[in-house]
Each structure stands twice: as structure tokens, then as C-alpha cells.
C-alpha positions in Angstrom: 158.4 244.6 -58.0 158.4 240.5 -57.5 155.5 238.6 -58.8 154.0 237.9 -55.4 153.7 241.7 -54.7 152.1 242.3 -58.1 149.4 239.8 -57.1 148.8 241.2 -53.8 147.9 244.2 -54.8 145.8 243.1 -58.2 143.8 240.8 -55.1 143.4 244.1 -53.2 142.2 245.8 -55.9 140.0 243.4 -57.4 138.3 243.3 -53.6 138.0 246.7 -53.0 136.2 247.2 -56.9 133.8 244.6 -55.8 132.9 245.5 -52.5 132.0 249.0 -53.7 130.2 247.8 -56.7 128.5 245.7 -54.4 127.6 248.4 -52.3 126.3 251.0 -54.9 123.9 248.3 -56.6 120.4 248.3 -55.8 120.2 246.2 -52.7 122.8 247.8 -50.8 122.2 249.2 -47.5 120.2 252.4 -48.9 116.8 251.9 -46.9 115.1 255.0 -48.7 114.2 252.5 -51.5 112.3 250.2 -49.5 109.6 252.3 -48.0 108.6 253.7 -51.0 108.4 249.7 -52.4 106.3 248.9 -49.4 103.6 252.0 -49.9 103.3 251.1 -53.2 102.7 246.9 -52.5 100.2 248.1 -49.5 98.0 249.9 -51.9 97.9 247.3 -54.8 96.8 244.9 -52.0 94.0 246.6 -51.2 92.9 247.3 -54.5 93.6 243.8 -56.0 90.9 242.5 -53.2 87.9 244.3 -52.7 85.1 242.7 -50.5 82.2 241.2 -51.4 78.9 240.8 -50.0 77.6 237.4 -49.8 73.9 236.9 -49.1 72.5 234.0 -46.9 70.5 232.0 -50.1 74.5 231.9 -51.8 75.7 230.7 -48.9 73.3 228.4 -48.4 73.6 227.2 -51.8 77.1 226.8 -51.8 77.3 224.7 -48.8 74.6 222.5 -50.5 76.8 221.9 -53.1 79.5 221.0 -51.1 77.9 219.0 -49.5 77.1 217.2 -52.4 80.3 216.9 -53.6 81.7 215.5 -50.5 78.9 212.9 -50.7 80.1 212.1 -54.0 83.5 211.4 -53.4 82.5 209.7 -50.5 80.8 207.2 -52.8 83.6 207.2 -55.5 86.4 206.6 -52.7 84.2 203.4 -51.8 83.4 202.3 -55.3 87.4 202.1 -55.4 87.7 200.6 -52.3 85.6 197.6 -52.9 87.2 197.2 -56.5 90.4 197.2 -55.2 89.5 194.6 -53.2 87.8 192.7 -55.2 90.7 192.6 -58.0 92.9 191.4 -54.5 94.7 195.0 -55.2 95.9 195.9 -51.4 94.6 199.0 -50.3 96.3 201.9 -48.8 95.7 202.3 -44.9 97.1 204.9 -42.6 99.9 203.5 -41.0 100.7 204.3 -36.9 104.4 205.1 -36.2 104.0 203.2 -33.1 103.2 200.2 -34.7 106.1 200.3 -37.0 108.9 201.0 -33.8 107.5 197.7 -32.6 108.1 195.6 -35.5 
């Protein structure tokens, strides 16, 4: 047999290994393995999150304290504002596309 003939048939070979290995490995084209994956991540869902009751005074009290919160960072974002302007440190603005296609 010539060299070329030798190598044809090693390619063939070689292919025909790897397309079976392929297909025998888990995440071939058996779809018998997949349902029983997707019962099993359904039910840890629902167990990972149960619900929770929330009463009126929590919820109440937590929007108080967001509130608060957003107060504060309100007053922190202008704290920095005016020291950035005070230091002659340009402050970040919003830009509009529109204005930039102009320029």
C-alpha cells in the first residue's frame, strides 16, 4: 500500500473513533438523561425558597429605612458635588448623544 492510502485510512479511522466516542459520552443525543436532571433542579428550587410572610409594621419599617438611606446618599452625592467644585475638579454630567453628533 503507498503512503497516501495508509493515511487515508488512519484519517478514516481516527474520524470514525471520535465521532462514536463523541456520541456515547454524556451529552450525546440520549434525552432520557435530561428529564430526570430537570425533576430533580424543579424540586431543589422550591425547597431552596420557601415564602415568607411579611407583616405591614416590617414593611413599613423597611421602607423607612430606605428612605433614609436614600436621603443620605442624596446628601453625600452633594457634599461631593460641591467639593469637587470647589477643588475646580470637573464633575461628571450625563452626556446627550445628540449633542455630541452635532459637534
Amino acid at each position: 500500500m503507498s503512503l497516501l492510502k495508509k493515511w487515508k485510512i488512519i484519517l478514516a479511522s481516527l474520524s470514525f473513533a471520535l465521532l462514536t466516542a463523541c456520541a456515547g459520552s454524556s451529552g450525546g443525543g440520549d434525552d432520557s438523561d435530561y428529564s430526570s436532571y430537570d425533576d430533580e433542579s424543579s424540586e431543589s428550587v422550591s425547597k431552596a425558597a420557601p415564602k415568607k410572610k411579611v407583616d405591614e409594621d416590617q414593611l413599613k419599617k423597611s421602607e423607612k429605612e430606605a428612605n433614609s438611606i436614600t436621603e443620605e446618599n442624596h446628601k453625600l452625592r452633594k457634599e461631593i458635588f460641591d467639593a469637587k467644585n470647589k477643588l475646580g475638579i470637573p464633575v461628571d454630567r450625563p452626556t446627550d448623544d445628540s449633542e455630541d453628533a452635532a459637534k
